[in-house]
N, C-alpha and C positions, 0 to 999 in steps of 0.2 A: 963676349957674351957670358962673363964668369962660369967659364966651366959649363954650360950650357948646350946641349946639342939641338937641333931641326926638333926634334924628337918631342922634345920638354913643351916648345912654343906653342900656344894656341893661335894668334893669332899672326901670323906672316903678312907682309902685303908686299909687293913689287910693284913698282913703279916704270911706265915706259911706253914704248909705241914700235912699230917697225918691226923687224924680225926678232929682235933683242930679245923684246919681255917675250916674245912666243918663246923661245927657246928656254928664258928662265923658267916657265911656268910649268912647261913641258918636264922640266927637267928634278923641279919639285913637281911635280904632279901628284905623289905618296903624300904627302899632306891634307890632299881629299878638301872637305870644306874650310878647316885653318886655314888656306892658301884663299889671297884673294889682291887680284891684280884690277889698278886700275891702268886705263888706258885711253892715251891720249888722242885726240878727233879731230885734228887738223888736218890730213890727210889733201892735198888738191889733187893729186896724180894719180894718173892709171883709170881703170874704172873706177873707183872711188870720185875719183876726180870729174869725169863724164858723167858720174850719176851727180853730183852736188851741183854743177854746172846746169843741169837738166832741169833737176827737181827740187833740189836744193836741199835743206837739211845738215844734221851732224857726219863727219865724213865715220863710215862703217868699215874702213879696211882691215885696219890693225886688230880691230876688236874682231873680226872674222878670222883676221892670221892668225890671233892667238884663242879661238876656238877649234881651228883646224887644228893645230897643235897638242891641244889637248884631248882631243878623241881617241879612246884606246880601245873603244870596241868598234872597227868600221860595219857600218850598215847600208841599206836603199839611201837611209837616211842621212848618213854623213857624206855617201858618194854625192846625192842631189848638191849638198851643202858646200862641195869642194871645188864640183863642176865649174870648169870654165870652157865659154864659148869660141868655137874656133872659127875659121870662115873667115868671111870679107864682109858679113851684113852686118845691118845696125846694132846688133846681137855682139860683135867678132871683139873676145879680148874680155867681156864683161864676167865677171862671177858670180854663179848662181845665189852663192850665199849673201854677196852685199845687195842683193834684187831681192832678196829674200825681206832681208835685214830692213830694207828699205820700203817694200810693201806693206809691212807690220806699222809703219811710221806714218804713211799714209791710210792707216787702219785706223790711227790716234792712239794708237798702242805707247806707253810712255817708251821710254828708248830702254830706260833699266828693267823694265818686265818686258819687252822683245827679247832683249837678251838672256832673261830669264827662261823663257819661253823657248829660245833655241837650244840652249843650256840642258834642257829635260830630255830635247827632241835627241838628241847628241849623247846623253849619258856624262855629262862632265860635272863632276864637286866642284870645280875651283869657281870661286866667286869669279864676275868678272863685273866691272863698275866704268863707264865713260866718265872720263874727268868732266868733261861737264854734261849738261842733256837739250842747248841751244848751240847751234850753229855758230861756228865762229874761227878766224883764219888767224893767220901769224903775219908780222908785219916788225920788219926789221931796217934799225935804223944804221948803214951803213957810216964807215970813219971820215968817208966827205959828205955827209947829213942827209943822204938821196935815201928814200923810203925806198925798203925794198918787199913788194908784197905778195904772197905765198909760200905756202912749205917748199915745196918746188925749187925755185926761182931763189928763196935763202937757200939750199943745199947745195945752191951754185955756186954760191959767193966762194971767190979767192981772197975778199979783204975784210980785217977785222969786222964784228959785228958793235955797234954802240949801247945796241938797245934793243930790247923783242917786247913785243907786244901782242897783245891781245886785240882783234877788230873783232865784231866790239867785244866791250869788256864785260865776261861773261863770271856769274855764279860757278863754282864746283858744286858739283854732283852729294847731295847731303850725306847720302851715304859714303860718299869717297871720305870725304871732311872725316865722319867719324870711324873709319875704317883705317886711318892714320892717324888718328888723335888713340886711338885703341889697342895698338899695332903692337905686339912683342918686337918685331925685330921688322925694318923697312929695309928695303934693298931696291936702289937707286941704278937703272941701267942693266946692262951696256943699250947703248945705243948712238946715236946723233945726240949731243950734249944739247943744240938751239931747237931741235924741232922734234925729237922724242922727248929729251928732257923735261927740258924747262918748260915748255909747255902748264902741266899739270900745277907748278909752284906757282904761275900767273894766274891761276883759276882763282878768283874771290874766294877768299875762305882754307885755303888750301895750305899757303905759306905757313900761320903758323904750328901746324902740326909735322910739315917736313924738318923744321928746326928741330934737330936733336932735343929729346926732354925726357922727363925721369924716366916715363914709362915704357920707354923701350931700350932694350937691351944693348941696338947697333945699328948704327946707320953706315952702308958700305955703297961707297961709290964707284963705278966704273967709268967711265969713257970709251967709248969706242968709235968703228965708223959706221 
């Protein structure tokens, strides 16, 4: 970063999905508006999963985990937002805030002003941006050629991965696109390399700002599980 600190950058962005980027974000959180994470919408499982299954739509998980994450004055209002349903009803397991998340959608609310929208309700600076703002799954081509289809169902695989794809093949979120083409400093992970990751880089539009280029200072990779 020649000599560089957090401190100097204007613009940060992290890149990821899953617990990972909540935790990076969380953890730059002193960055206030600089900090601006995108995050990736593949999500099939869990409630997440039973709501896209349902209603259908962009999966809202991650970008909920890494809202929770970011709250540092808890309220009525962040409690409502954290809530998860307990029990054995149709309710049991669900989280208030992807119902939440999800009702604004069915409002016609665009997905980057919902999130906006919670953003305020919540007290959180850090930008947050869906890699992309249509619905759309992971679809992976196994080392004996068998499709293999869902986030899910790849994080199960024991055998090499050939190929990840997009079903269907979706636009990135515009503002993501120039929220990396803009970026002082990108910071890639930790996460699942096939279905945090990569994700975001299969987004139309997306790749060539994740390639290393002048305008940013450092691109730093993680892997994790």
């Amino acid at each position: 970063m020649r000599n560089r600190t957090l401190a100097d950058l204007d613009r940060v962005v992290a890149l990821g999905g899953g617990h990972g980027l909540g935790r990076v974000l969380s953890s730059l959180s002193s960055l206030g508006s600089r900090l601006t994470g995108i995050v990736t919408t593949t999500d099939n499982g869990g409630s997440t999963g039973r709501i896209r299954r349902s209603e259908g739509g962009i999966a809202w998980g991650d970008m909920r985990n890494c809202l929770n994450q970011l709250i540092t004055e808890p309220s009525v209002a962040s409690a409502m937002f954290e809530y998860r349903f307990g029990g054995n009803g149709e309710l049991s397991g669900h989280n208030l805030g992807n119902l939440m998340l999800k009702a604004l959608d069915h409002l016609s609310v665009r997905p980057l002003e919902a999130i906006n929208l919670i953003r305020n309700l919540l007290k959180v600076d850090t930008h947050l941006i869906p890699m992309s703002e249509h619905p759309v799954d992971l679809m992976a081509i196994d080392d004996q050629g068998h499709e293999v289809y869902g986030e899910v169902n790849i994080d199960q695989l024991t055998t090499p991965i050939q190929e990840l794809l997009l079903t269907p093949n979706v636009p990135a979120t515009r503002e993501a696109v120039h929220a990396i083409n803009e970026a002082d400093l990108i910071i890639i992970g930790p996460g699942s390399f096939y279905t945090s990751l990569m994700p975001i880089s299969a987004a139309e539009g997306n790749r060539p700002g994740i390639t290393p280029h002048a305008s940013a200072d450092g691109l730093y990779r993680q892997s994790g599980a």
